[in-house]
C-alpha positions in Angstrom: 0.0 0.0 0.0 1.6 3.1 -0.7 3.1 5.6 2.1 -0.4 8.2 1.8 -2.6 5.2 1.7 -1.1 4.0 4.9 -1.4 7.4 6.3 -5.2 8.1 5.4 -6.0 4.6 7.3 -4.0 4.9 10.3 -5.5 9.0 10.7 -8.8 7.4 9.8 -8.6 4.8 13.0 -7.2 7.3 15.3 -9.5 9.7 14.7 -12.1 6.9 15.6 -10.2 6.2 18.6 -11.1 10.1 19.5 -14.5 10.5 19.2 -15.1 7.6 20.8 -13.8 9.1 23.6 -13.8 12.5 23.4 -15.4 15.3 25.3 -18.2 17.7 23.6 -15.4 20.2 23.2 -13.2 18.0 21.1 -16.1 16.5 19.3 -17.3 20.4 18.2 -13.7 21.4 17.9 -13.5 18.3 15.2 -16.7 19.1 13.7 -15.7 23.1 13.3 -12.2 21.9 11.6 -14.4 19.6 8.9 -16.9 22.5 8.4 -14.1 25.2 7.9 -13.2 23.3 5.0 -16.1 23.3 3.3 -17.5 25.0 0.2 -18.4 28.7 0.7 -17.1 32.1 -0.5 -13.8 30.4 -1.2 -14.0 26.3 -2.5 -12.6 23.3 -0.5 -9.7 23.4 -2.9 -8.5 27.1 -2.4 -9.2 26.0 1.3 -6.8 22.7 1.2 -4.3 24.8 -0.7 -4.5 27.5 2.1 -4.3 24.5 5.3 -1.2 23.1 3.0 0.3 26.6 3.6 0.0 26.9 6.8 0.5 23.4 7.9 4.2 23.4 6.5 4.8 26.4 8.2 3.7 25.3 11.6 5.6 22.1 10.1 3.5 19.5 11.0 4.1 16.5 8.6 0.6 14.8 9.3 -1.2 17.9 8.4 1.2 18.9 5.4 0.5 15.2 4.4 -3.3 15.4 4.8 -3.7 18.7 3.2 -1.4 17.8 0.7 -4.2 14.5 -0.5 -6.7 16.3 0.2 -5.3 19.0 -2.5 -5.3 17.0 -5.2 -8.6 14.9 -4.1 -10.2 18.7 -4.6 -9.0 18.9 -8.3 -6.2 20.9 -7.6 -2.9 21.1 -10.0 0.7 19.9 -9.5 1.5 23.6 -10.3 -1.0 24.8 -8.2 0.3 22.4 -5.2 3.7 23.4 -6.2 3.0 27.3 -6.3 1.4 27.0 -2.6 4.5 25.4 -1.3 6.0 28.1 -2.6 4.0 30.5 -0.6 4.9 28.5 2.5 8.5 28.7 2.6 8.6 32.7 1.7 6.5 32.4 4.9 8.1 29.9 6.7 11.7 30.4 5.8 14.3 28.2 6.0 12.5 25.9 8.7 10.4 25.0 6.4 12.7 22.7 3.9 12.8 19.8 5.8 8.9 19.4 5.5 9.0 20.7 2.3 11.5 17.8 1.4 8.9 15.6 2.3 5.9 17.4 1.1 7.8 17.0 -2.5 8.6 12.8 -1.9 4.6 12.8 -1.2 3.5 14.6 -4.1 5.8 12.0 -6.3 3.9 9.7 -4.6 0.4 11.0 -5.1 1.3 11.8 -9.1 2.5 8.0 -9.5 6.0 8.7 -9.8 9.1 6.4 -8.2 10.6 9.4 -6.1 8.5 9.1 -3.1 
């Protein structure tokens, strides 16, 4: 199974494993995130592209990874993907190339190719 497959099933199961336990806050705090990211002035993919930004430079590789499929599950472009990662790092700075090393081998992944 390839690496983002792996990662969408293990996120999937722990994010069970949360709500099965969690308090009202973290069950509304849950729901807020997933309605955040849905359609309105600006679409779900404008919205991935924007969490993608700001998830590398908060470097968090399980949100860089998430946003990242979730990207290009909302139609959006390797150049599109590529010009958002761009945004990050003027952001970010140099921090961000370690994640953004990673966010590249992912997008490999994603787009079928053998670099990932």
């Amino acid at each position: 199974m390839p690496r983002v497959d792996d990662f969408a099933v293990e996120r999937e199961r722990l994010n069970e494993l949360v709500l099965a336990r969690a308090d009202l806050l973290t069950k509304r705090f849950f729901a807020l995130d997933a309605d955040a990211y849905a359609d309105g002035a600006l679409p779900r993919k404008t919205k991935e592209l924007m969490g993608l930004v700001a998830s590398l430079v908060l470097r968090c590789d399980d949100c860089v990874a998430y946003h990242l499929a979730r990207s290009a599950e909302e139609g959006a472009t390797e150049g599109e993907i590529v010009e958002a990662m761009g945004i990050a790092l003027v952001v970010g700075g140099s921090i961000v190339i370690p994640h953004l090393r990673r966010a590249y081998a992912l997008l490999a992944e994603l787009k079928g190719g053998a670099d990932g």
